[in-house]
N, C-alpha and C positions, 0 to 999 in steps of 0.2 A: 190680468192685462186688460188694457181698454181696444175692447173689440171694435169700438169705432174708427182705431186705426185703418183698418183693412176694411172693413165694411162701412157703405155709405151712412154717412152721420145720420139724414133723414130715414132711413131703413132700420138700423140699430134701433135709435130712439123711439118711434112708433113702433116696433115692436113690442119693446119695454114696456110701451105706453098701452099695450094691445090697442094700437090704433093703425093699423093694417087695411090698405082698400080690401076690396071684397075678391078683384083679381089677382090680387098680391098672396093671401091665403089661398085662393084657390088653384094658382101654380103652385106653390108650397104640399097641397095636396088635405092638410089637417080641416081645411074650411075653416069653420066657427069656432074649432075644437084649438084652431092657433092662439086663440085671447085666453085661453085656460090660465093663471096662474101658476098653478101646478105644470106646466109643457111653459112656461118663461123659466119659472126653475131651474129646470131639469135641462134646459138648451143650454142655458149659459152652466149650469155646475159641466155641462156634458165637455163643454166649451175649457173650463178651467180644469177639468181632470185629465185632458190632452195635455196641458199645459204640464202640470205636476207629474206626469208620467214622462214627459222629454226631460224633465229637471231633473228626475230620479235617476234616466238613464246615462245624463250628462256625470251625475254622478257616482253610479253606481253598473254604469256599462249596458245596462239590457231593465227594462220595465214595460212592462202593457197594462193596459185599460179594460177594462171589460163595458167598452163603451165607447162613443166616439165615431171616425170613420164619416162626418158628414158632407160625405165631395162634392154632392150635386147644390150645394148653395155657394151665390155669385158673389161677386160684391156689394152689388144693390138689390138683388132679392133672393130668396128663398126656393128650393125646388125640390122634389121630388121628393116627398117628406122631412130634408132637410132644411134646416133655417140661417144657423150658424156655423162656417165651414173650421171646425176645430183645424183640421191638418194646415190651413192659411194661415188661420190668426198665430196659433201655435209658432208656423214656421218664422214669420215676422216678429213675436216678439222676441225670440231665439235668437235671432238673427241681429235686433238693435242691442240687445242687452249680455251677450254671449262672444258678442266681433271684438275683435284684438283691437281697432282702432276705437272702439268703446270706449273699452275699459283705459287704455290710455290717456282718452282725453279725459277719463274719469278720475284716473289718478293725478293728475294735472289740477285737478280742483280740489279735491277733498284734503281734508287734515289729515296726518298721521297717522291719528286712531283710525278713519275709517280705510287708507291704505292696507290697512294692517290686517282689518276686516276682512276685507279682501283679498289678501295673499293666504288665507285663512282657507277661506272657500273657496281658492285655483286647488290647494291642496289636495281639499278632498275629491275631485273628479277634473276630469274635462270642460272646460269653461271657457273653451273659444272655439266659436264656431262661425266660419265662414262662406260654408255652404252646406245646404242642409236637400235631402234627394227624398223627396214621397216615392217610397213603391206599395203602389193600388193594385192589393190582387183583388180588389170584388170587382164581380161579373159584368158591373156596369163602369162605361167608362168614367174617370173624375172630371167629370167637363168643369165641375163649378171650380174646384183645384186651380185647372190652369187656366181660367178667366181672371186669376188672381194675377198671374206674370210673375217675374224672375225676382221682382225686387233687385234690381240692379244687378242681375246677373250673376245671383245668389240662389236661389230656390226653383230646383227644378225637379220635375215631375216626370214619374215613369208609370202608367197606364197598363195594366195585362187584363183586359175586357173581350167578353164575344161581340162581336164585330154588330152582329145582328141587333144588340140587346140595346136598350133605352140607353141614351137617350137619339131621337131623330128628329132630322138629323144632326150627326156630329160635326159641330158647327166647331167647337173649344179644338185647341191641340196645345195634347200635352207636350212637354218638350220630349219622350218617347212613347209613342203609342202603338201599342201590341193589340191587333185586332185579332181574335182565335174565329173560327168555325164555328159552327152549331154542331155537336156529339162530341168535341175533343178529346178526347181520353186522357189516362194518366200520364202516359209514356209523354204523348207530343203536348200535354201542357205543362209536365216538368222542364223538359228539354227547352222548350220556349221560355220558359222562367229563369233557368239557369243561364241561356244566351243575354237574352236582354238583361237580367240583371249584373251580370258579370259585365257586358260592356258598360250599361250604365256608371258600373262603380270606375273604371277606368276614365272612363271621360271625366266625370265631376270628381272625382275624388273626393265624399261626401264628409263635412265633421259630425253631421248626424244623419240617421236614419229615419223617418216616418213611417212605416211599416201599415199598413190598412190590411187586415187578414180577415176580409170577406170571404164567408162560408157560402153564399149564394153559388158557387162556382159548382155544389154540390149535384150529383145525378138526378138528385130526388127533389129536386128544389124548384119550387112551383114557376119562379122567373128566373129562373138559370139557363137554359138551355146546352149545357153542357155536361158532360158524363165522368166529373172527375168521382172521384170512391172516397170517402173518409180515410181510405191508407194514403189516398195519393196527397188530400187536404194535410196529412199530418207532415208528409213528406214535406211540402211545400214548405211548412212553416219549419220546420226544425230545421231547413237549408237555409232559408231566407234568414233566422235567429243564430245559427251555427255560422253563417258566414260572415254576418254582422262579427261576432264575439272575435273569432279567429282573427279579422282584419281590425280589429281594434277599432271599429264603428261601431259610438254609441248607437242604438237603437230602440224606439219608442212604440209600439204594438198597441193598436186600435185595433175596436172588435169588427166592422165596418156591419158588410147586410149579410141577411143569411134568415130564409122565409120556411124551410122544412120545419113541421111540425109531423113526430114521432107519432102522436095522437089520431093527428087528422088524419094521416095515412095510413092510421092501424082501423079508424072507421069506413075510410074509403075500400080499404080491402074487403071489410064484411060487410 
């Protein structure tokens, strides 16, 4: 996809170009380390592997990424060590090339053969989509997400963030946004998952899922500030994937953030 869509033409492109002001990386958070070649790479493959995981699940019901999840970038820059907001561009190209009045005015032009193509690949999955629902469980909220907007009242955003945690302030809103506590626990950050997402899914009635399964939510996790357990993170996610499946919403699973390191708290402890 051309990520210039969604993101400011002058912003994309200097990127590319690593020609970035100096306060442009340095909200982005990487500094100097933003012109790396290797980090232009890896944003945009990160960028196109969102991409390929909503197409698998269009086709195949359910896929995740082991990668992705980068909500805190806007339309016109970069933030919080994200640069390229996969779950945006993702949701937009989705959204032109997936809509029932697409493909219609697509079949309206094409010859035979490529009709043909086409009723080829409705077969094998799900291929129309008309509203597509982000649910952001990392700890911080998706502000860069919903700076993007609805795209014509197509692409909405659901938010389950500590209220406390970056970004300040919360200036974005998402179209639902779940502010939890500092200590939450398992119990009341299920039960808060399961509300909000169950309404969510009743309002939009989504034809896809985005799925952001930030582990930052963890007890042990240096900017988390919350007290969920790795039983309750599994919990979360086999509801949020089980519910999908059941209601016959495709669903696309990005790794999002998640800062616990096994290591450093086995040195911290000695």
């Amino acid at each position: 996809p051309d990520s210039n869509s969604n993101h400011s033409s002058s912003f994309f492109h200097r990127f590319l170009k690593s020609q970035l002001t100096y306060d442009e990386k340095r909200m982005i958070g990487f500094r100097e380390q933003t012109d790396r070649p290797e980090l232009i790479r890896r944003t945009v493959l990160e960028v196109a592997g969102t991409l390929l995981t909503a197409q698998l699940a269009l086709r195949h019901g359910l896929a995740t990424h082991l990668a992705g999840g980068t909500h805190h970038a806007h339309p016109t820059m970069g933030a919080g060590y994200t640069i390229l907001n996969d779950l945006a561009i993702t949701g937009k190209y989705v959204l032109d090339n997936y809509n029932s009045e697409q493909q219609k005015q697509k079949q309206k032009q094409t010859n035979c053969e490529q009709q043909q193509e086409e009723e080829t690949t409705m077969k094998k999955g799900k291929t129309v989509v008309n509203r597509v629902l982000v649910v952001d469980c990392d700890v911080h909220q998706g502000d860069g997400t919903a700076q993007f907007g609805s795209f014509g009242n197509r692409f909405f955003t659901l938010s389950i963030h500590c209220e406390s945690n970056y970004p300040h302030p919360k200036v974005a809103r998402s179209t639902y946004d779940i502010g939890l506590p500092d200590g939450c626990s398992d119990e009341e950050y299920l039960q808060t998952l399961r509300d909000s997402v169950t309404a969510a899914f009743e309002e939009v009635q989504p034809d896809l899922v985005l799925y952001d399964a930030g582990v930052d939510i963890y007890k042990d996790d240096p900017l988390g500030r919350l007290l969920v357990t790795e039983d309750g993170i599994r919990q979360r996610d086999r509801w949020v994937l089980d519910t999908c499946v059941t209601k016959g919403i495709p669903v696309a699973a990005v790794i999002g953030g998640g800062y616990y390191s096994k290591q450093k708290h086995k040195d911290k402890d000695e």
